[in-house]
C-alpha positions as CSV (number, residue, x, y, z in Angstrom):
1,X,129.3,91.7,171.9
2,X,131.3,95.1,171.6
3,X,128.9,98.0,171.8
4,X,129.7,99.2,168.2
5,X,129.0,96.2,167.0
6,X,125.3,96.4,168.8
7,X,125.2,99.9,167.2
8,X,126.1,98.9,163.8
9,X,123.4,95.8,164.2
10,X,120.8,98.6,165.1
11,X,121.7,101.1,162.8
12,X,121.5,98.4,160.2
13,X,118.0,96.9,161.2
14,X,117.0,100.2,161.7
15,X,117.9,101.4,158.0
16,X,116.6,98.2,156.2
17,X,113.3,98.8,158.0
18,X,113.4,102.1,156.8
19,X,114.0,101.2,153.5
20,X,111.7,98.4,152.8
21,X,108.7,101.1,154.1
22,X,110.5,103.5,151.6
23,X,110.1,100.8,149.2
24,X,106.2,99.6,150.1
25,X,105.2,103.1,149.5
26,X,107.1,103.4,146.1
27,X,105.2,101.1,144.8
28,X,101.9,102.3,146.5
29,X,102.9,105.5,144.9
30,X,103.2,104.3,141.5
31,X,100.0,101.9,141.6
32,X,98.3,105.2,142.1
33,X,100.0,106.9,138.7
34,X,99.1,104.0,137.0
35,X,95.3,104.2,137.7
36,X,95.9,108.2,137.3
37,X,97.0,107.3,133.7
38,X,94.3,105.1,132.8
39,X,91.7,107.5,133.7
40,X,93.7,110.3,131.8
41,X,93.4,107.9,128.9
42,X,89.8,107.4,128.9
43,X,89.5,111.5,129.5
44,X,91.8,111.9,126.0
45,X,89.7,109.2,124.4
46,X,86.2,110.6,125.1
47,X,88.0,114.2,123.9
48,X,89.1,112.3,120.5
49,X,85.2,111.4,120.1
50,X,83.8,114.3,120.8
51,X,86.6,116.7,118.5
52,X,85.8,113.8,115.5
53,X,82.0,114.6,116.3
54,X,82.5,118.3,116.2
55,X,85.0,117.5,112.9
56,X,82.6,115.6,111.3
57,X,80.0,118.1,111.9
58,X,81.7,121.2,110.3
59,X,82.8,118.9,107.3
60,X,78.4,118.3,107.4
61,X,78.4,122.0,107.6
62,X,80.5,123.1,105.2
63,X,79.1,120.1,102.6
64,X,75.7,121.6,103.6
65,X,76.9,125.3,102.7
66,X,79.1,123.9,99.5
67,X,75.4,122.8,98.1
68,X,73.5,125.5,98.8
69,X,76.5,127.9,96.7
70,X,75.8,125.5,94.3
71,X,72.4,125.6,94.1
72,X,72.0,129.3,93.9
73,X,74.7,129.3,91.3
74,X,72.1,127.0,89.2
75,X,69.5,129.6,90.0
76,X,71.7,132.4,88.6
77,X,72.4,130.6,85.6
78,X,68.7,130.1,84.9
79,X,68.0,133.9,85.8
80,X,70.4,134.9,83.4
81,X,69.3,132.8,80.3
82,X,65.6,133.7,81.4
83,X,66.6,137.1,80.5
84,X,68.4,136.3,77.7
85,X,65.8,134.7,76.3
86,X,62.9,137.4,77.2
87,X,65.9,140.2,75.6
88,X,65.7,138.3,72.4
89,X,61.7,137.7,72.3
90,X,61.4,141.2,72.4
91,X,64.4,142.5,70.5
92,X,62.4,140.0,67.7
93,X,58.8,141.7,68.4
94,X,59.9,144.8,68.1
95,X,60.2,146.6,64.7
């Protein structure tokens, strides 16, 4: 054999070699952004639970709030017929 030709059979042993490591740790690489990714999705899920806990709990809140306004609406109400009815008990007692 020629010496380039035992040069070019090295260089090309030498590259492959190179490239199949290359290659092992491509796919090492992406096993690991795989298993990243899963564990980012079970960090986003247990963030959707907890923002449709805190969600639910305003909409508690503000239903809470919603009935009390309510409630002290009825209260005026009765206050104000209360009076209208004392105003007219004594507008009728008096002569």
């Amino acid at each position: 054999m020629d010496l380039t030709q035992i040069l070019v059979a090295v260089t090309l042993s030498v590259t492959s070699l190179f490239m199949i490591l290359i290659g092992y740790q491509v796919i090492k690489i992406l096993q690991e952004i795989r298993v990243m990714l899963k564990k980012a999705e079970t960090i986003v899920e247990s963030f959707e639970r907890v923002g449709s806990g805190v969600e639910n709990g305003f909409n508690d809140m503000m239903g809470f709030v919603g009935g009390l306004k309510s409630v002290f609406k009825i209260l005026e109400i009765f206050r104000q017929r209360q009076g209208s009815r004392s105003d007219d008990q004594n507008e009728s007692t008096t002569p």
